[in-house]
N, C-alpha and C positions, 0 to 999 in steps of 0.2 A: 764073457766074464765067467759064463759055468766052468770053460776049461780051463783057464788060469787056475779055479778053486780045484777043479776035479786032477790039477797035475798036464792034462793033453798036449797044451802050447805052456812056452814058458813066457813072452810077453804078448804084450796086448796096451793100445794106444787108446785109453779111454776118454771120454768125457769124466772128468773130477766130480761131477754129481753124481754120476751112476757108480763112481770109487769110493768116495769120501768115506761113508760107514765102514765098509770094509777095509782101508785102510786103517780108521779112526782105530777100529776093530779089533788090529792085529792082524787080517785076516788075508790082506794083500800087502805088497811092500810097492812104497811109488819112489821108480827110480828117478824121475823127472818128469819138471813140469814143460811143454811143448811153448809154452809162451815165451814172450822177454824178461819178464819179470817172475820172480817168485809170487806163488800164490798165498795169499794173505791167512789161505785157511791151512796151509801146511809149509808153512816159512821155513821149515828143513830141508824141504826139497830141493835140489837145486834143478836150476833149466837145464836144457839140452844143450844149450849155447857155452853154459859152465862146464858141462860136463862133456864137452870137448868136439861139437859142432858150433864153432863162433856163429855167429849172424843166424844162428836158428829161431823162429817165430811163427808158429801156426795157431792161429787162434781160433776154437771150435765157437763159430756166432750162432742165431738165429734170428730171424726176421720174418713178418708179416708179408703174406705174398696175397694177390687177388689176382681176376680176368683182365687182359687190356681192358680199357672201353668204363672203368670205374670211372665213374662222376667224382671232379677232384674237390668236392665240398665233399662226399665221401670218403674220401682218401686223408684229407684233412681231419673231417671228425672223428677217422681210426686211430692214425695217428696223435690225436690230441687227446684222444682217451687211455691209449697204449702210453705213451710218455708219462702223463697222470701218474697210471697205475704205477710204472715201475721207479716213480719219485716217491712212490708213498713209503715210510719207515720199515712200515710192515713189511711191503711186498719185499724190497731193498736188503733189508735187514736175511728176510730168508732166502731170496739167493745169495747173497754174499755169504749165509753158512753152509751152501752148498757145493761153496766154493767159486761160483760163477761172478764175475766182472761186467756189472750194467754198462751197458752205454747208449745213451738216447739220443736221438738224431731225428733229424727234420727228415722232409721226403727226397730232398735235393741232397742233403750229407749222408743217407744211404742209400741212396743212387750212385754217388760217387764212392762210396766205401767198398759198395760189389763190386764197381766196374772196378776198382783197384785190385780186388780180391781174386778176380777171375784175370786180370791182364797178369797179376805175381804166379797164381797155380799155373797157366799157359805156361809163363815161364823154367816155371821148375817141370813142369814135365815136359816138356824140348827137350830142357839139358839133361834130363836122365833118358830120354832117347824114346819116350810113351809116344805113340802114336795113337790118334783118333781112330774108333772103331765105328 
């Protein structure tokens, strides 16, 4: 982000949280949003997909990780505290002004959303020729 301000690079694929002020700002210009959808906090933006890679969709998530061997009444009670919190107005309300899209999921629907996420990335870096290091 320093170098975008300070001139060095001219782009840079951020997270929309660590942009949002600065765009808000004046102070960065956002050419596109990497999702499928426009983002609700800067609806002029158009995606990548618009702006002339069709079927483009990378969406930066986050997720709760621990050690194998969690006791799964612990995993459930993290779980159902995490879900909680990010139903709450408040918490909701201020990530969605920082641009970021909740999505709460049980342990088995982000289980399945990784392994989706990691079997799509596998795929695109095949086709652009990335090999494992």
């Amino acid at each position: 982000m320093q170098d975008i301000l300070g001139g060095r690079t001219t782009t840079y694929l951020a997270p929309i949280s660590a942009a949002i002020s600065l765009i808000k700002g004046g102070k960065l210009r956002a050419l596109a949003v990497s999702t499928a959808k426009r983002n609700g906090q800067l609806p002029n933006v158009p995606t990548i997909a618009e702006s002339g890679l069709p079927g483009f969709d990378f969406v930066l998530w986050f997720g709760l990780w621990g050690p194998a061997g969690v006791p799964a009444d612990i995993v459930a009670k993290i779980n159902s505290d995490v879900r909680r919190a990010v139903a709450d107005p408040g918490v909701r309300d201020k990530l969605v002004s920082l641009g970021n899209d909740t999505m709460s999921m049980t342990q088995s629907e982000f289980a399945k959303f990784v392994r989706r996420d990691l079997a799509d990335t596998t795929d695109i870096l095949k086709a652009a020729g990335v090999t494992p290091q």
